[in-house]
PyMOL Python script that loads the backbone (N, CA, C, O; Angstrom):
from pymol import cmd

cmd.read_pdbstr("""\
ATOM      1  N   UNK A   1      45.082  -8.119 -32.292  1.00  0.00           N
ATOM      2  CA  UNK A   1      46.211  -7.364 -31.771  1.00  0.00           C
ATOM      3  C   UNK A   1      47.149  -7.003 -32.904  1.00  0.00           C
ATOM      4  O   UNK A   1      47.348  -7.634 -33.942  1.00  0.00           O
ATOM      5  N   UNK A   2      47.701  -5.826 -32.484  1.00  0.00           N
ATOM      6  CA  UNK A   2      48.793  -5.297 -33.868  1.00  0.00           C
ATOM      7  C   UNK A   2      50.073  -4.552 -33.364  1.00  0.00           C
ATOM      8  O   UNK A   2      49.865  -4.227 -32.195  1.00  0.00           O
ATOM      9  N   UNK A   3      50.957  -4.267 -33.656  1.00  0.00           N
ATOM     10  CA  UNK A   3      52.227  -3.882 -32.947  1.00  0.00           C
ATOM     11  C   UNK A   3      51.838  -2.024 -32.984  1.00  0.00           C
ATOM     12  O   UNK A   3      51.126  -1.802 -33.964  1.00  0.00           O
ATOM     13  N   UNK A   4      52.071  -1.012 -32.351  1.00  0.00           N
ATOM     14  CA  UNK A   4      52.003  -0.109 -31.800  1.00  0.00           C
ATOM     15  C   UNK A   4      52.494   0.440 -32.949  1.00  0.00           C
ATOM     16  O   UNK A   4      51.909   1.523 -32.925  1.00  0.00           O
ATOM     17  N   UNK A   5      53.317   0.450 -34.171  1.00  0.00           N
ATOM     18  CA  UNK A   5      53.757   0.887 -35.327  1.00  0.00           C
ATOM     19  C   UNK A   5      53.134   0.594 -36.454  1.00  0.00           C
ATOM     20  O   UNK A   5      53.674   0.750 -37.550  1.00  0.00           O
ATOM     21  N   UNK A   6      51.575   0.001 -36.255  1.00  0.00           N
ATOM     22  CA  UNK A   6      50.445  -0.077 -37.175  1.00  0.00           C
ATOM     23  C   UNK A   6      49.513   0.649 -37.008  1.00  0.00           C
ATOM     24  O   UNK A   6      48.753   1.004 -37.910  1.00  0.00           O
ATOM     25  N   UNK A   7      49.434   0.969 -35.863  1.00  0.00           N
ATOM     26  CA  UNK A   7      48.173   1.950 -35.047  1.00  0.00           C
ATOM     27  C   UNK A   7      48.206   3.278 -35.941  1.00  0.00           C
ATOM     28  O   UNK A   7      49.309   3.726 -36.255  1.00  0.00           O
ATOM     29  N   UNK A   8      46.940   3.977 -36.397  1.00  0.00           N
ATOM     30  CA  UNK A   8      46.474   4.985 -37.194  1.00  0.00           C
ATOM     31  C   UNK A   8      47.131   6.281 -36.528  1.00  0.00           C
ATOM     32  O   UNK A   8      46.990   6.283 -35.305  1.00  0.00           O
ATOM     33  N   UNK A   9      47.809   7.371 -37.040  1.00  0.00           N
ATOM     34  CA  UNK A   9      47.372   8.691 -36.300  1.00  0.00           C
ATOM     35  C   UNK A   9      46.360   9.234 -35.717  1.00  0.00           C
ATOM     36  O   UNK A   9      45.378   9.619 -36.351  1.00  0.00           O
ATOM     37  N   UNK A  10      46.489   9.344 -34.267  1.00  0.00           N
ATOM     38  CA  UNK A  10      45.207  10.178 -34.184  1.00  0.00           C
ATOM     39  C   UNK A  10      44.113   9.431 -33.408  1.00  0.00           C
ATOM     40  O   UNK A  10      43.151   9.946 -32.840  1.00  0.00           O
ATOM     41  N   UNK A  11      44.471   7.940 -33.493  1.00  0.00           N
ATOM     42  CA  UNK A  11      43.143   6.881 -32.810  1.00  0.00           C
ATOM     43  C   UNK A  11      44.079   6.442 -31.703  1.00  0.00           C
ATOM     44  O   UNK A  11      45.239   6.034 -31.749  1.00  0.00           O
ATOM     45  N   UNK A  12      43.250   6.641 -30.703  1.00  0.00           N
ATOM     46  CA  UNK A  12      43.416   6.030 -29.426  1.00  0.00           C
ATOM     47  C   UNK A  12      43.405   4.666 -29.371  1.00  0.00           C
ATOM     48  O   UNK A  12      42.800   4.154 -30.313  1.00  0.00           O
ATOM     49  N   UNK A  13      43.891   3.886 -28.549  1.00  0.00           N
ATOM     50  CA  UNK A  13      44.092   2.094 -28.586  1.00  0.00           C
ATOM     51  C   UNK A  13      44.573   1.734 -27.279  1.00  0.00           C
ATOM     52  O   UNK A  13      45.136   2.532 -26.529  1.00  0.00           O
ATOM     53  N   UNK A  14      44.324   0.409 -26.986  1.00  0.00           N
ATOM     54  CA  UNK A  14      44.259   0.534 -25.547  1.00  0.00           C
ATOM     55  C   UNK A  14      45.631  -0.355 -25.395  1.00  0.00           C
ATOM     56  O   UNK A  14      45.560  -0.880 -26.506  1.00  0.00           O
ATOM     57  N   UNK A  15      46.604  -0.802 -24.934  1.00  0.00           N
ATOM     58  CA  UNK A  15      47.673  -2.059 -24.612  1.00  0.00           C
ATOM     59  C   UNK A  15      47.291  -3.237 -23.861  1.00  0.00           C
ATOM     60  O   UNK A  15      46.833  -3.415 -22.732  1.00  0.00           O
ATOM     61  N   UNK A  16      47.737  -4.267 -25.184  1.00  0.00           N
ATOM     62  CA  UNK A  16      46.719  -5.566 -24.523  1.00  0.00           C
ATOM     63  C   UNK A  16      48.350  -6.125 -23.884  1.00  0.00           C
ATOM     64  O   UNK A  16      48.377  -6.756 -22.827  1.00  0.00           O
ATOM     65  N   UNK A  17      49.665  -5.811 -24.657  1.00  0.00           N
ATOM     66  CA  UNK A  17      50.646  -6.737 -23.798  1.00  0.00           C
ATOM     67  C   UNK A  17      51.631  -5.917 -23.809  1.00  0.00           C
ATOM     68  O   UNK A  17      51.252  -4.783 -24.099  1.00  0.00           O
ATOM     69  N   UNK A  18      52.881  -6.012 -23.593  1.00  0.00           N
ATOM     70  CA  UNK A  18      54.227  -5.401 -23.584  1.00  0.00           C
ATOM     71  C   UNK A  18      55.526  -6.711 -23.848  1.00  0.00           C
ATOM     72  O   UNK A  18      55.769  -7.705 -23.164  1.00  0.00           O
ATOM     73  N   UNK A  19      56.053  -6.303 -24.877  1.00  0.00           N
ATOM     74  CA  UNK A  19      56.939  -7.821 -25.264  1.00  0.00           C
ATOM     75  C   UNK A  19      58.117  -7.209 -24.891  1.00  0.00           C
ATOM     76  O   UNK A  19      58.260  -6.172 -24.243  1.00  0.00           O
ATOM     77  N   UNK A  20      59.360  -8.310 -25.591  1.00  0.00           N
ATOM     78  CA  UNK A  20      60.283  -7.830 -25.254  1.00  0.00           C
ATOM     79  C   UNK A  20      61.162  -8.491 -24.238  1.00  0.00           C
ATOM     80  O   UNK A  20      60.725  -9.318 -23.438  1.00  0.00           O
ATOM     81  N   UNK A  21      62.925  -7.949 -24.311  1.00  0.00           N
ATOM     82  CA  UNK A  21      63.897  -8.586 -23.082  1.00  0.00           C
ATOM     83  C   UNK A  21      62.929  -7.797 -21.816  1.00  0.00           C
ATOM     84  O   UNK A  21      62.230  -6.805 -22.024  1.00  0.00           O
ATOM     85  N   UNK A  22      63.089  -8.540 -20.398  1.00  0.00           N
ATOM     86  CA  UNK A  22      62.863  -7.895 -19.401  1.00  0.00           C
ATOM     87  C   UNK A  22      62.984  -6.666 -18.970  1.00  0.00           C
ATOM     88  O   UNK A  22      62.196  -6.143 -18.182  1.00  0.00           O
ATOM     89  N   UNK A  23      64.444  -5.868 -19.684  1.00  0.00           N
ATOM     90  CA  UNK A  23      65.146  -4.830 -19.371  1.00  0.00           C
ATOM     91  C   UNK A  23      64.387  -3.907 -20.309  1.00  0.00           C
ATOM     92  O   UNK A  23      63.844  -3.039 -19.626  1.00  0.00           O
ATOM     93  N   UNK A  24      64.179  -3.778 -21.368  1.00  0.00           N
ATOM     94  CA  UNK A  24      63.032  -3.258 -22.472  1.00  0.00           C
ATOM     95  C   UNK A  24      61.481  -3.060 -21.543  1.00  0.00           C
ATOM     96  O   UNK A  24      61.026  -1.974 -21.186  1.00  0.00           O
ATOM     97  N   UNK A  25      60.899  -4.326 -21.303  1.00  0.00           N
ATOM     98  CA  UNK A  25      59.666  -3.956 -20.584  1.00  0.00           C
ATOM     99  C   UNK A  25      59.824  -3.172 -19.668  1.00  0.00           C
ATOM    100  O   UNK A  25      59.255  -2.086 -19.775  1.00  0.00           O
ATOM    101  N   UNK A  26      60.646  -3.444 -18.454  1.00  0.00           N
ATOM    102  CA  UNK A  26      60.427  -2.241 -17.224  1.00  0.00           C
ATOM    103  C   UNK A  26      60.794  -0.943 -17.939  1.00  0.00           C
ATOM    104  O   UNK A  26      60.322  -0.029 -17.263  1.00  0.00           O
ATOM    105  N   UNK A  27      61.441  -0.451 -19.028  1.00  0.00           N
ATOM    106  CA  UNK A  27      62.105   0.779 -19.621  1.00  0.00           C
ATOM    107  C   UNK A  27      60.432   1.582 -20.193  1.00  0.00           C
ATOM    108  O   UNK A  27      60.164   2.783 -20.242  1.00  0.00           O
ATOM    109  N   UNK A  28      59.465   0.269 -20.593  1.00  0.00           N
ATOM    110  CA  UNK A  28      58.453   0.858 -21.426  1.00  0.00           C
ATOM    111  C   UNK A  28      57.681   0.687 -20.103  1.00  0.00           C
ATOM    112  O   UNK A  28      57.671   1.816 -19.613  1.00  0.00           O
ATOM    113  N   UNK A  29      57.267   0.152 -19.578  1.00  0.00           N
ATOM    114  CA  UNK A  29      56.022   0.275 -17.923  1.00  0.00           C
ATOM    115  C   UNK A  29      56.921   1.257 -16.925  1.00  0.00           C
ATOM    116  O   UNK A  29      56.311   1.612 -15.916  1.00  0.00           O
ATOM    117  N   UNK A  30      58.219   1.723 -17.053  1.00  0.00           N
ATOM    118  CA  UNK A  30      58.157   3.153 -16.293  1.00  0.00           C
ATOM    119  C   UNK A  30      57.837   4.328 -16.841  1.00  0.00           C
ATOM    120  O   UNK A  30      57.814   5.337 -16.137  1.00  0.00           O
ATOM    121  N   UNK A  31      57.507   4.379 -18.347  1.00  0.00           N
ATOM    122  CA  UNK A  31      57.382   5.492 -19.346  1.00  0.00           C
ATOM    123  C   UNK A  31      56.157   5.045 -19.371  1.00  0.00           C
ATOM    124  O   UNK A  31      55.809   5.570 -20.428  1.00  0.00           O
ATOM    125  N   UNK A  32      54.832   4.220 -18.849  1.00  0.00           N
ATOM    126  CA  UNK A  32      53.369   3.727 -18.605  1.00  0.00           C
ATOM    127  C   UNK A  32      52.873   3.101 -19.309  1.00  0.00           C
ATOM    128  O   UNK A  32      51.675   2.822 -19.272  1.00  0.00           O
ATOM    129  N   UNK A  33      53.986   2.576 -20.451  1.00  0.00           N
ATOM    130  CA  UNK A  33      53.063   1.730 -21.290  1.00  0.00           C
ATOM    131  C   UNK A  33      53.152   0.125 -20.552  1.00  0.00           C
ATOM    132  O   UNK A  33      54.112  -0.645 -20.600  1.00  0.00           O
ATOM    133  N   UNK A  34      51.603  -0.118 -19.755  1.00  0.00           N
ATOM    134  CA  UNK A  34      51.286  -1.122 -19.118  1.00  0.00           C
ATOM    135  C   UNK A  34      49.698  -1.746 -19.553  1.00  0.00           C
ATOM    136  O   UNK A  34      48.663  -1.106 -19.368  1.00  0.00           O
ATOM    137  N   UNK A  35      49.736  -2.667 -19.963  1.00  0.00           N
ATOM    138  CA  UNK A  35      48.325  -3.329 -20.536  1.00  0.00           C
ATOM    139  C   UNK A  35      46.981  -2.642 -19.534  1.00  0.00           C
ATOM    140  O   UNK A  35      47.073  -2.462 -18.320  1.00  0.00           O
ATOM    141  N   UNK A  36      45.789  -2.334 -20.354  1.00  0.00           N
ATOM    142  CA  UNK A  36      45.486  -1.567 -19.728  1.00  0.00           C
ATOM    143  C   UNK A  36      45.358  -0.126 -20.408  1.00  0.00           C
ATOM    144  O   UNK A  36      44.212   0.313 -20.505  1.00  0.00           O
ATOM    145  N   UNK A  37      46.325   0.594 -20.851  1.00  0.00           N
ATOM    146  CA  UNK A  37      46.868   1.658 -20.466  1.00  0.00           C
ATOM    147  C   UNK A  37      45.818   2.433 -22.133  1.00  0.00           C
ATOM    148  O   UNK A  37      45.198   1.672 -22.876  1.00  0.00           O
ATOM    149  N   UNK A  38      45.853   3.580 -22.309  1.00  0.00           N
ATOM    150  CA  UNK A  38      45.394   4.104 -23.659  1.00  0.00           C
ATOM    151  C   UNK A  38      46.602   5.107 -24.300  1.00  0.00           C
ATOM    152  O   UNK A  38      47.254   6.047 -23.843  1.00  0.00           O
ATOM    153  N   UNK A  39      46.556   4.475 -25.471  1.00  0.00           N
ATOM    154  CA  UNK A  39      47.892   5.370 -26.058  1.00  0.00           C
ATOM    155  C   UNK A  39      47.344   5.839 -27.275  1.00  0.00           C
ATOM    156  O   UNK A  39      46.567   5.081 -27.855  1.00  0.00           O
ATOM    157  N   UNK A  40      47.592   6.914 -27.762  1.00  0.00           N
ATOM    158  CA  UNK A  40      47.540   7.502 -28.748  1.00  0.00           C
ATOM    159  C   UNK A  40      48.701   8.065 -29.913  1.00  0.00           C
ATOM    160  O   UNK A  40      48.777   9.288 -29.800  1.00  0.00           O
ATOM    161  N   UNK A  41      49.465   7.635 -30.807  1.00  0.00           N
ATOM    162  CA  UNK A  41      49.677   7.949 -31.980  1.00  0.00           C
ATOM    163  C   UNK A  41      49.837   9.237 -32.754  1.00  0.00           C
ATOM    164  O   UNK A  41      49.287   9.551 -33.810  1.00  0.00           O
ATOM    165  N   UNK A  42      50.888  10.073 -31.861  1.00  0.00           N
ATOM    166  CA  UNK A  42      50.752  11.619 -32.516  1.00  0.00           C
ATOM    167  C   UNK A  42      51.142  11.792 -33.956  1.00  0.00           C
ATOM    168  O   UNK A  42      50.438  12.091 -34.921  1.00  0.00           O
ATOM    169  N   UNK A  43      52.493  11.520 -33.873  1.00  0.00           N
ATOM    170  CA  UNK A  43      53.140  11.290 -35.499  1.00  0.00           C
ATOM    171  C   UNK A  43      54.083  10.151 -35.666  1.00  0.00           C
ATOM    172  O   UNK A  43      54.361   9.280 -34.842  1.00  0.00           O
ATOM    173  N   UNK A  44      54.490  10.299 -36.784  1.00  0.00           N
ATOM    174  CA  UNK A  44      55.885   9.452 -36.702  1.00  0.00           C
ATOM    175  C   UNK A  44      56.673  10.237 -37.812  1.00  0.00           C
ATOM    176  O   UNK A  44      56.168  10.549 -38.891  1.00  0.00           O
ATOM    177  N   UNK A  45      58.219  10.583 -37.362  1.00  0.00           N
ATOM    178  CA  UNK A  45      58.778  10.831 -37.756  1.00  0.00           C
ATOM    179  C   UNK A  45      60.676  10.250 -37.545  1.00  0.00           C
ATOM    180  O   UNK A  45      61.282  10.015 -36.499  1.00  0.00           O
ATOM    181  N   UNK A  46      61.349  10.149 -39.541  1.00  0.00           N
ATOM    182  CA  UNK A  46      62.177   8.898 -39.046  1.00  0.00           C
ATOM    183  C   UNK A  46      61.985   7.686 -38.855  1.00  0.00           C
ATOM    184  O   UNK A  46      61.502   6.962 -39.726  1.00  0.00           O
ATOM    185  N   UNK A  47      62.407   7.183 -37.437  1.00  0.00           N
ATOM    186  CA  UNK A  47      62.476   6.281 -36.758  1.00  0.00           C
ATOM    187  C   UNK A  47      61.653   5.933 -35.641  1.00  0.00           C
ATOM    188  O   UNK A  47      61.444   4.911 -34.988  1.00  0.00           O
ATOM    189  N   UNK A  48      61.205   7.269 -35.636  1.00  0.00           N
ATOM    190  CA  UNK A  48      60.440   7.688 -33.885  1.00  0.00           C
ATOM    191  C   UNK A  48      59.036   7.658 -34.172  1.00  0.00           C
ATOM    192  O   UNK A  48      58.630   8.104 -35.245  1.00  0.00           O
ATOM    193  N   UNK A  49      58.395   7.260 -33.470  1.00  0.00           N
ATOM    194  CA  UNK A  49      57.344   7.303 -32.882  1.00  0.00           C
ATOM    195  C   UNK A  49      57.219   8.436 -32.187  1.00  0.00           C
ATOM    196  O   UNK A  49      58.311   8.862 -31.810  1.00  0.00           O
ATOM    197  N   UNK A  50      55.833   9.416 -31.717  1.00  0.00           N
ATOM    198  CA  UNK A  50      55.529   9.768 -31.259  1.00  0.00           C
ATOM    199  C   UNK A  50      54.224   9.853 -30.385  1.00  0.00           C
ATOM    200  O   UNK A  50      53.204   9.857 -31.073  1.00  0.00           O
ATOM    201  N   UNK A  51      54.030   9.919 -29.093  1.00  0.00           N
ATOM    202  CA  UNK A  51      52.554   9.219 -28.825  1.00  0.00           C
ATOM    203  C   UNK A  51      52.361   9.801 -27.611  1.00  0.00           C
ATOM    204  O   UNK A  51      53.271  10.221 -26.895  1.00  0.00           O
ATOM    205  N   UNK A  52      50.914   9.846 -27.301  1.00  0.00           N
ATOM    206  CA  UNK A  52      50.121  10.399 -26.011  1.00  0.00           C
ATOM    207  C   UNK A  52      49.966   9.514 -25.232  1.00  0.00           C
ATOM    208  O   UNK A  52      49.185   8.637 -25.602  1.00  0.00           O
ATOM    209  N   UNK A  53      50.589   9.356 -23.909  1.00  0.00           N
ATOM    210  CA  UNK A  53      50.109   8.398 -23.062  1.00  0.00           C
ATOM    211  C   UNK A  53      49.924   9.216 -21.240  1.00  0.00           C
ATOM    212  O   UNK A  53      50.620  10.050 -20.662  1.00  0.00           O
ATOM    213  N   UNK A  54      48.742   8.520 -20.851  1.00  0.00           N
ATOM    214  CA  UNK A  54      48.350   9.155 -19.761  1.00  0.00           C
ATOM    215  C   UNK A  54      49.513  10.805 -19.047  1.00  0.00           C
ATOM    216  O   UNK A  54      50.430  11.018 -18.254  1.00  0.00           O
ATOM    217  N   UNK A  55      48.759  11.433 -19.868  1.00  0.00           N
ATOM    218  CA  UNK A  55      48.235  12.785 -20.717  1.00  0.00           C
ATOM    219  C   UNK A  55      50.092  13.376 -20.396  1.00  0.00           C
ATOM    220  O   UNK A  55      50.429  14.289 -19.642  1.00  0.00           O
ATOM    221  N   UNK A  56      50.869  12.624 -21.122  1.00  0.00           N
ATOM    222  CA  UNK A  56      51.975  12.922 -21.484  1.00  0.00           C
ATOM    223  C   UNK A  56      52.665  12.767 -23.223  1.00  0.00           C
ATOM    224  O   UNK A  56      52.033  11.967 -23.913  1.00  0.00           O
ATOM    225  N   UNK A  57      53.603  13.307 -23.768  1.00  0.00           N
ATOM    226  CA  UNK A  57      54.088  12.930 -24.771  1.00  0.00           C
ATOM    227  C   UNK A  57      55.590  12.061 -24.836  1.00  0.00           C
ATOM    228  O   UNK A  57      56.754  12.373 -24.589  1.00  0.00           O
ATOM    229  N   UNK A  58      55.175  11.296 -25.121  1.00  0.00           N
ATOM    230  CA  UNK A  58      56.726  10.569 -25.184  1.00  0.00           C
ATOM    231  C   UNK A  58      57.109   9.824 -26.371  1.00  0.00           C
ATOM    232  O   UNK A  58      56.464   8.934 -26.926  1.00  0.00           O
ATOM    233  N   UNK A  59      58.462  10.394 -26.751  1.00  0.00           N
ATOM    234  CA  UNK A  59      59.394   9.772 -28.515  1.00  0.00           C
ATOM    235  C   UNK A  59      59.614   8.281 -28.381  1.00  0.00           C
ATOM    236  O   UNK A  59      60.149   7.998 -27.309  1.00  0.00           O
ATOM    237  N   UNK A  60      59.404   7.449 -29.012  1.00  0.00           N
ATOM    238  CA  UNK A  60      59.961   6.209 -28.640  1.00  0.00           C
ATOM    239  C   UNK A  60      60.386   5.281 -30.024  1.00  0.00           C
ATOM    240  O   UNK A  60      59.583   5.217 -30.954  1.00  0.00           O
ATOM    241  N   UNK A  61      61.526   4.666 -30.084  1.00  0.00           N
ATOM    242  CA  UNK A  61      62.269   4.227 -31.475  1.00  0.00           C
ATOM    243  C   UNK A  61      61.022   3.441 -32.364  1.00  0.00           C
ATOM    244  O   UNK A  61      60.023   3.160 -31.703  1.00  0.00           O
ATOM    245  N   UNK A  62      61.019   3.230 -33.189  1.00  0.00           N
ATOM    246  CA  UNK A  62      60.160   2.175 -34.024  1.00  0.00           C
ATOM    247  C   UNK A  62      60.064   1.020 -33.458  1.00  0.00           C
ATOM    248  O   UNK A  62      59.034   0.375 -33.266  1.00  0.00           O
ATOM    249  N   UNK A  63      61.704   0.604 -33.042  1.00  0.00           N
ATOM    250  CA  UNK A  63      61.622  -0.777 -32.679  1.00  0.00           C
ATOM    251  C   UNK A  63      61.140  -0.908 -31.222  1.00  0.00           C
ATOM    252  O   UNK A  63      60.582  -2.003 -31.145  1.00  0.00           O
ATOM    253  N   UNK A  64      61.108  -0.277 -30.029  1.00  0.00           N
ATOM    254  CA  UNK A  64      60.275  -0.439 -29.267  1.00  0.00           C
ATOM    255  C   UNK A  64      59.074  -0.217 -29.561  1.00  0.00           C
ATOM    256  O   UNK A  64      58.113  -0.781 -29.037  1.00  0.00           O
ATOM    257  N   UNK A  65      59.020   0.784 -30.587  1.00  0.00           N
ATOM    258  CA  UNK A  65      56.666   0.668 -30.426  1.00  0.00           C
ATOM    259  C   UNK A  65      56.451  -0.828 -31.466  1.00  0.00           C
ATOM    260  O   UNK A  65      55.299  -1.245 -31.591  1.00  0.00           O
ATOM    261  N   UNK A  66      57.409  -1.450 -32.057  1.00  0.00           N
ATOM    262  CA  UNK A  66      56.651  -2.718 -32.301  1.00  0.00           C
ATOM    263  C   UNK A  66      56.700  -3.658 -31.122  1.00  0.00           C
ATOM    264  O   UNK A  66      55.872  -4.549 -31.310  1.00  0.00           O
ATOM    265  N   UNK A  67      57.289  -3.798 -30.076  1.00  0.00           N
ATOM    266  CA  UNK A  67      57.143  -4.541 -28.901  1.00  0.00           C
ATOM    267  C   UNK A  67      55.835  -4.476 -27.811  1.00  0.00           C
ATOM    268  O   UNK A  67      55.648  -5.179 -26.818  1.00  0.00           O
ATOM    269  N   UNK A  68      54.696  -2.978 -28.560  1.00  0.00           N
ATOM    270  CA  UNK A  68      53.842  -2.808 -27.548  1.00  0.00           C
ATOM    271  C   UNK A  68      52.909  -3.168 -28.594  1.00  0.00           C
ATOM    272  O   UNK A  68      52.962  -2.693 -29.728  1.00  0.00           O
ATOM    273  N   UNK A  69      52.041  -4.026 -28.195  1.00  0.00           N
ATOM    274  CA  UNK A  69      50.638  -4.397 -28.871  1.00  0.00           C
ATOM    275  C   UNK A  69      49.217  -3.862 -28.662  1.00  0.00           C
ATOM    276  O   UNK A  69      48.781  -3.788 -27.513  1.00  0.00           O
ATOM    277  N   UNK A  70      48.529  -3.515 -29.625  1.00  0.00           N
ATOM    278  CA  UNK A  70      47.276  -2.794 -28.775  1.00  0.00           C
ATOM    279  C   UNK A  70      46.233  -3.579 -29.504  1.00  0.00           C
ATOM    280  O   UNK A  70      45.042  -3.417 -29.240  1.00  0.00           O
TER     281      UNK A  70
END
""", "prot")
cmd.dss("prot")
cmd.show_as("cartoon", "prot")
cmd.util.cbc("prot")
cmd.orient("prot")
């Protein structure tokens, strides 16, 4: 397992957990990142993350994509 801000551009990976305060997790499993789930790694730019998840795009800070593990 590796934090979501190691993951390659471009390679798909699946979510083995979701860390984090409580209030953080439900913020990231209503935006779908739920174990399970396949995310993909568009860019990163900054601070942000950018990523494909069930066939949406969504920005998300650095420090939340190290809370998602794949």
């Amino acid at each position: 397992m590796m934090p979501l801000t190691m993951a390659k551009v471009g390679e798909s990976n699946s979510i083995k957990r979701v860390g984090g305060q409580a209030k953080t997790r439900q913020f990231l499993e209503n935006l779908g990142f739920v174990p399970g789930s396949h995310v993909t790694v568009l860019t990163r730019t900054g601070g942000n993350v950018i990523v494909s998840i069930k066939e949406s795009r969504v920005a998300i800070s650095r420090e939340m994509a190290s809370k998602i593990m794949v």
